[in-house]
N, C-alpha and C positions, 0 to 999 in steps of 0.2 A: 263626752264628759271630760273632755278638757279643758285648760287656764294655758294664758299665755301673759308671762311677765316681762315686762319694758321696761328699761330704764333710761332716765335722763342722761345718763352718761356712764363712765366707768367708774366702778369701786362706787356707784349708788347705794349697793348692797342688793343685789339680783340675788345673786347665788345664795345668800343667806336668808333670804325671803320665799325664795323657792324650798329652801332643806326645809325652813319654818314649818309652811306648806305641807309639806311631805309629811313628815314627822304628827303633825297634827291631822290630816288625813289619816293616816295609819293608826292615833292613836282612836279615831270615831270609827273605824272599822273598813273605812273605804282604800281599797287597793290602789297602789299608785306607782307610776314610774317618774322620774326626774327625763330632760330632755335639754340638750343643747345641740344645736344642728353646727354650729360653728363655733369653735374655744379658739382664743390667742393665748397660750399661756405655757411658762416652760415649767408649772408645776405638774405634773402628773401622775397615774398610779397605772398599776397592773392587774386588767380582772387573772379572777380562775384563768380561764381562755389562755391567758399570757397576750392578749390586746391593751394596748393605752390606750387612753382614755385624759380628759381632764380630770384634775384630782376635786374639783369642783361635784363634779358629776357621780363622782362614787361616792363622796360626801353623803350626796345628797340622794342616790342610790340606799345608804346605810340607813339614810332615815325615814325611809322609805318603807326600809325591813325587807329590802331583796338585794340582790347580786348584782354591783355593777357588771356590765356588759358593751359592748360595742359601741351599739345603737344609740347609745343614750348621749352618745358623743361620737358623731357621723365623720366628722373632719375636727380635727385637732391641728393647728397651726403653730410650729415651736419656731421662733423668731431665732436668727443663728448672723443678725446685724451684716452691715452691707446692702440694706434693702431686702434680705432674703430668708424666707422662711425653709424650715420641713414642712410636706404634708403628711400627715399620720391621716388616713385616708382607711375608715372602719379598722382602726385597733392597728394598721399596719404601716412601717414606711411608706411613702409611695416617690415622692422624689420633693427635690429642694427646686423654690420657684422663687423668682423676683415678683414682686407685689404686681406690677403693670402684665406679667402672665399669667397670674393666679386669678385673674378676672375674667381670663379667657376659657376657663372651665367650668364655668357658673350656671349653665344649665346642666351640664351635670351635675354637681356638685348640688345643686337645688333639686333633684331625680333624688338622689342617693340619702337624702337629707329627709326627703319628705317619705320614699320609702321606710327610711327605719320611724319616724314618727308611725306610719300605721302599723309597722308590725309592734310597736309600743302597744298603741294604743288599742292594738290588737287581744295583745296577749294580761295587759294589766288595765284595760276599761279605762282608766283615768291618767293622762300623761299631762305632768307640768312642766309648760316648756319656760326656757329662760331666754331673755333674749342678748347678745353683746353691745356692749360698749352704750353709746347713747343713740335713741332711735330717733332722732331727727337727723340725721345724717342725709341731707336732702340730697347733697352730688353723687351720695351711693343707693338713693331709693331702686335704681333699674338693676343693680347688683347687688344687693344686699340679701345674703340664704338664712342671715340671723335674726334678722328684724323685721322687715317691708313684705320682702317677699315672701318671707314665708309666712307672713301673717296674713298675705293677701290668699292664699294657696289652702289656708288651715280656717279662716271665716272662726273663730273662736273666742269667747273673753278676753281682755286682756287688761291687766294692771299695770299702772306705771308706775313705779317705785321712783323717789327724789332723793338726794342727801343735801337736809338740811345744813348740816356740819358743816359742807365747804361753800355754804351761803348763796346768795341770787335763788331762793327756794321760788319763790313765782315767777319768775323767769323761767328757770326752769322746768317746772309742772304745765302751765302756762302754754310756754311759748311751747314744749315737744307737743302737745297735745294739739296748739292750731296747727302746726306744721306738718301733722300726718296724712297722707291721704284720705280721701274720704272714705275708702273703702275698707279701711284701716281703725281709723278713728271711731268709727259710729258702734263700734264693737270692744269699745272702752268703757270697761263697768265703774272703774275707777281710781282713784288714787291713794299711794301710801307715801307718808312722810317718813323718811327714814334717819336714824343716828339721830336725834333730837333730845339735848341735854337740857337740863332744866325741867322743869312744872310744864307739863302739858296745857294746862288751864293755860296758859297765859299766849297758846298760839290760836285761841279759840277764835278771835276776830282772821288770821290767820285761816282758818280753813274755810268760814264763810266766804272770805274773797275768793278763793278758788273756786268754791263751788256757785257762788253768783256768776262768776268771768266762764267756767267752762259750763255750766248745767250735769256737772258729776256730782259725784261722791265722794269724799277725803273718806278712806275704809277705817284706815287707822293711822296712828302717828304714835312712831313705833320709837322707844328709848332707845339712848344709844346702853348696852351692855356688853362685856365683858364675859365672852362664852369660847370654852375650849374647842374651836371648831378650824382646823388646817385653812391658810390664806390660799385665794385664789392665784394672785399675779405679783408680779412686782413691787407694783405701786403698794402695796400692803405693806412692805418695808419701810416706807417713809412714816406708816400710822407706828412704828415702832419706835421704842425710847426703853432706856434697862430701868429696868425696878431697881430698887435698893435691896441688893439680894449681899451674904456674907461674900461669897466668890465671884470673880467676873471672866467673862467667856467672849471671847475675840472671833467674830465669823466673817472671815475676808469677805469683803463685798464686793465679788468676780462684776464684771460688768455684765457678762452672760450668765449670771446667777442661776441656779435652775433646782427646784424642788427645797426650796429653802423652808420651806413647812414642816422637812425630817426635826427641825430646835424646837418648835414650839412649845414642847414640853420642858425645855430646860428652861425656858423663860419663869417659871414657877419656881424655882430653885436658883440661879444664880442670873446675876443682871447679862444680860445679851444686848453684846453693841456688834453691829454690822459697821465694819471699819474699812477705811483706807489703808491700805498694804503699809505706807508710810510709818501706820502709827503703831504699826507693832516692833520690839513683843511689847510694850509699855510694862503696867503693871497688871496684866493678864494671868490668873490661872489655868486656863485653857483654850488653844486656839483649835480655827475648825476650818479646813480647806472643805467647802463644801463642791455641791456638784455643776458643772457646766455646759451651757450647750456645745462648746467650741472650745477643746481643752487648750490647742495648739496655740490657737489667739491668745487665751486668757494667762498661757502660760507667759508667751511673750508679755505680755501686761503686766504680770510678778517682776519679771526680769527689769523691764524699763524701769519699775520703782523702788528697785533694791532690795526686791524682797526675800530674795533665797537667804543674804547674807544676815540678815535679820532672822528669819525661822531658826538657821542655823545657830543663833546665836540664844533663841528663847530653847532648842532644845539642849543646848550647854548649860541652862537654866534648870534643868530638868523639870522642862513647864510641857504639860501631857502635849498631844500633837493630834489631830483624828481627821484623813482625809477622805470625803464619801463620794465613791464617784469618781467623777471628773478631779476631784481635789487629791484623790488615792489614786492616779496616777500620774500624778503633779510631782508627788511624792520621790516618784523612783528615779531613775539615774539618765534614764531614756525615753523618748516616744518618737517613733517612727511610723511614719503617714506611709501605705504602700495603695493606700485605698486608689479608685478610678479617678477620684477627683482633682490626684493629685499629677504633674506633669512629671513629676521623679519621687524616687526614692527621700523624700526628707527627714531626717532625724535631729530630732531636739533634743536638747539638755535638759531634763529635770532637774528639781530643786536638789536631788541626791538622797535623802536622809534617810528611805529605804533603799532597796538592793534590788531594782525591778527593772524590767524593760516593757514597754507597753510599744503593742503594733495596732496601728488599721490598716486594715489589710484589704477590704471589700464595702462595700456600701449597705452595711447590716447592722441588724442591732439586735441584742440579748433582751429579751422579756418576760421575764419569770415571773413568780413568788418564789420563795425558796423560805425553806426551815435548818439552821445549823448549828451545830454545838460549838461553844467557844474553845476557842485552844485557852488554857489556863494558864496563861503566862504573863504575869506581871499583877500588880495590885489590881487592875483595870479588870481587865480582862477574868482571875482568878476565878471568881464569884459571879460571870453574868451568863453562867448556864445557856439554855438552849435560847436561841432568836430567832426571830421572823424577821420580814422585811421583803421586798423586791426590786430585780432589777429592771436596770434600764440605759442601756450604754450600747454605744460601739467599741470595739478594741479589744483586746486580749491582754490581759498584764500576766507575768511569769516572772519566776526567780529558781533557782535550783540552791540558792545560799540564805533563803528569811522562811524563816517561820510564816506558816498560814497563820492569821488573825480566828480564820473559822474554822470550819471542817470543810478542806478541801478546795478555800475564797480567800482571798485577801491576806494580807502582809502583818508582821508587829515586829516590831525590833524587842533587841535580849532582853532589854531591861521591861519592855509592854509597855513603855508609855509615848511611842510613836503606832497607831494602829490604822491603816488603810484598808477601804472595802469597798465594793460596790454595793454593795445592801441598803438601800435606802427602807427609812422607818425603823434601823438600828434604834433611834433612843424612842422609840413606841416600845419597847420590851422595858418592863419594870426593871425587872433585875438587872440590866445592863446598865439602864440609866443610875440605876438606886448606885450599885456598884461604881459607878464613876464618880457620882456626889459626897458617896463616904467618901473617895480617897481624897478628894478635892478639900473636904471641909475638913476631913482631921489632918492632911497637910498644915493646914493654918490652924490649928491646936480649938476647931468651932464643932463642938459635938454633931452627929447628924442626926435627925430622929427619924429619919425613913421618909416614903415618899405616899401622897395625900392618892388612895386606889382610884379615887374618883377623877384626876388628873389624866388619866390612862383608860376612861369611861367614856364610850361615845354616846352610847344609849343614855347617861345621865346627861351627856353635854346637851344631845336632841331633847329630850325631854323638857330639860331646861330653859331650851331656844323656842320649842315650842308652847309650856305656859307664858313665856314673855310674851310670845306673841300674838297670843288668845287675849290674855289679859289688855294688850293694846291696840287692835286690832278688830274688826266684826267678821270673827271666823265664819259664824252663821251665813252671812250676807255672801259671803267668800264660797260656802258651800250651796248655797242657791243657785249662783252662777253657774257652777255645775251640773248640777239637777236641769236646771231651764232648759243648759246646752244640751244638756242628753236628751232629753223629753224631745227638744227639738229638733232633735237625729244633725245638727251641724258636726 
């Protein structure tokens, strides 16, 4: 009784179609798990466990209405440039590979992959899986544990999802559909048009061609919407542009960006441009060093573009500062690499503007959740009570001269408005966020009225993503496919 979703390429909208899925299964009563055998992405999250996982995945775990875990993301791939990824191999490091080695593990890696699909689909009857990037990838059909292969291994439905948005949509549906194996293909129930603005009526000649050219089904043809649900990857940053919000918030755009999903709440409340180091401090209220995969490169990156002498100058400004992560250790005065990887002792300059020294030491990394209270220091900070959030880092930061930011975590200068932490999903707590928005907008003399609870609702966000997509979509038809497959013990 499982689906397996395809897409023509990346950022089709898989992962949103799958949460749909989820979410709308749970709400008819049917048990489900979410499923990605292979993620590329350096967003991620932390179960219970303390395993990472793609943050895709627990998304889609939540809407589910169960606990991410592991399994539902077998291999995680975090790209760290140069050719060369991490493997996060079931929740854990396992070692950094150049792409032409990483191929060289693929029957295992396809073992490991297909084992946790059945203990899924074991323990929750119905497991949806997703599949990466675009599944015509014909030079990777003999390699491929996201797409080909495991489709070939799993005999299951499968949907293709297209994005009409970035256009060639019959090309696209079309041509992935002749391209796939036979073994593959014949086990294709049908297709969804995805991100499609405008009157649906008007692509109606539109799905007849498809469905004359392939002998499928267009399921649905799905609007594009506007739903509070965390971005997958990167390329999500480019679908970004600031609203016209009173305040404006400055998120350096690291080249090794990584969990840039912790803002997407403040996008609701003040306009968010993801900038060029160059262009700060401008006319910015708030800038955000956020997290990265490769703090030591990214640092050097600041430096080549002048950027410390700039920061220094927006905090003369006394413009707030908040580095997360990789960005709060950017912050301090030092970072010294003592790790395996390195041939010597090397110690880097930080930007200075907190009082820290950060070390890697060993080839490890911190994975928590963590709950903690705020130190009350400064306007920021005063008012934003207890937090959650979780980490995910290598290094140690310390100081014996700054203030914790938490209890016990992270950094804040005297005044609270320089604040460094590894806590990612800091602005997911109300009161932290609410808290930094008052001081923001009565700085500039703009009343604040507090913040909208349903912003901070994932249950209403699913809920929401899920009637869109009944509404446009033949959930019914969707859930046949199911049924058939179970009846048919595949």
């Amino acid at each position: 009784m499982s689906l397996m979703i395809l897409g023509t390429s990346s950022h089709a909208g898989k992962s949103t179609v799958v949460a749909a899925i989820c979410r709308s299964l749970k709400n008819s009563g049917i048990v489900n798990s979410p499923f990605k055998s292979q993620n590329m992405s350096l967003n991620s999250y932390i179960t219970k466990d303390g395993d990472e996982i793609g943050i895709a995945q627990a998304m889609q775990a939540f809407a589910a209405g169960i606990e991410p875990q592991k399994e539902m993301n077998p291999v995680l791939l975090k790209p760290k440039g140069n050719k060369s990824s991490q493997i996060v191999l079931l929740g854990k490091p396992f070692r950094d590979v150049y792409i032409g080695d990483y191929y060289k593990e693929f029957e295992e890696l396809l073992k490991i992959s297909l084992d946790s699909f059945y203990s899924l689909e074991k323990k929750y009857g119905t497991v949806i899986v997703e599949g990466a990037g675009g599944a015509a990838e014909i030079n990777l059909y003999k390699r491929d544990i996201a797409n080909i292969q495991l489709a070939k291994k799993l005999q299951i439905p499968v949907i293709i999802v297209g994005d009409i948005e970035r256009g060639g949509i019959f090309a696209q549906i079309i041509g992935t559909y002749n391209l796939l194996p036979a073994d593959v293909a014949v086990n294709v129930a049908g297709f969804i048009i995805n991100k499609f603005r405008g009157d649906p009526e008007l692509f109606r000649e539109g799905v007849h061609e498809i469905e004359k050219r392939t002998g499928k089904p267009v399921i649905g043809v799905i609007p594009y919407a506007d739903i509070n649900i965390p971005s997958e990857d990167s390329l999500s940053i480019q679908d970004k542009g600031a609203k016209d919000r009173p305040v404006k918030t400055a998120i350096i755009k690291l080249p090794r960006i990584s969990n840039f999903s912790d803002f997407e709440i403040l996008e609701n409340y003040s306009a968010v441009e993801y900038v060029h180091p160059e262009k700060i401090p401008g006319d910015y209220d708030l800038i955000i060093i956020p997290g990265t995969k490769n703090t030591t490169e990214d640092l050097k990156y600041l430096r080549e573009n002048d950027f410390f002498e700039k920061l220094r100058e927006a905090r003369g400004k006394k413009i707030p500062i908040i580095g997360i992560c990789g960005g709060y250790q950017m912050l301090g005065r030092t970072i010294t690499d003592m790790s395996v990887e390195s041939d010597s002792d090397d110690t880097y300059e930080g930007i200075g503007i907190l009082n820290t020294q950060t070390s890697f030491e060993r080839y490890s990394k911190t994975t928590a959740q963590v709950t903690r209270m705020s130190n009350p220091v400064g306007p920021i900070l005063s008012s934003a009570g207890e937090v959650t959030g979780y980490e995910i880092h290598m290094g140690m930061t310390s100081s014996e001269e700054v203030l914790n930011a938490f209890e016990s975590e992270g950094a804040v200068s005297d005044d609270g408005l320089v604040i460094g932490t590894y806590m990612h999903g800091l602005f997911s707590n109300k009161k932290f966020t609410e808290s930094l928005l008052k001081y923001l907008y009565e700085k500039k003399g703009i009343p604040f009225s507090g913040i909208d609870e349903s912003h901070f609702s994932l249950e209403k966000s699913f809920n929401d993503l899920a009637d869109h997509f009944e509404k446009n979509a033949d959930f019914e038809f969707i859930k046949n496919i199911a049924h058939i497959n179970q009846k048919s013990g595949k």
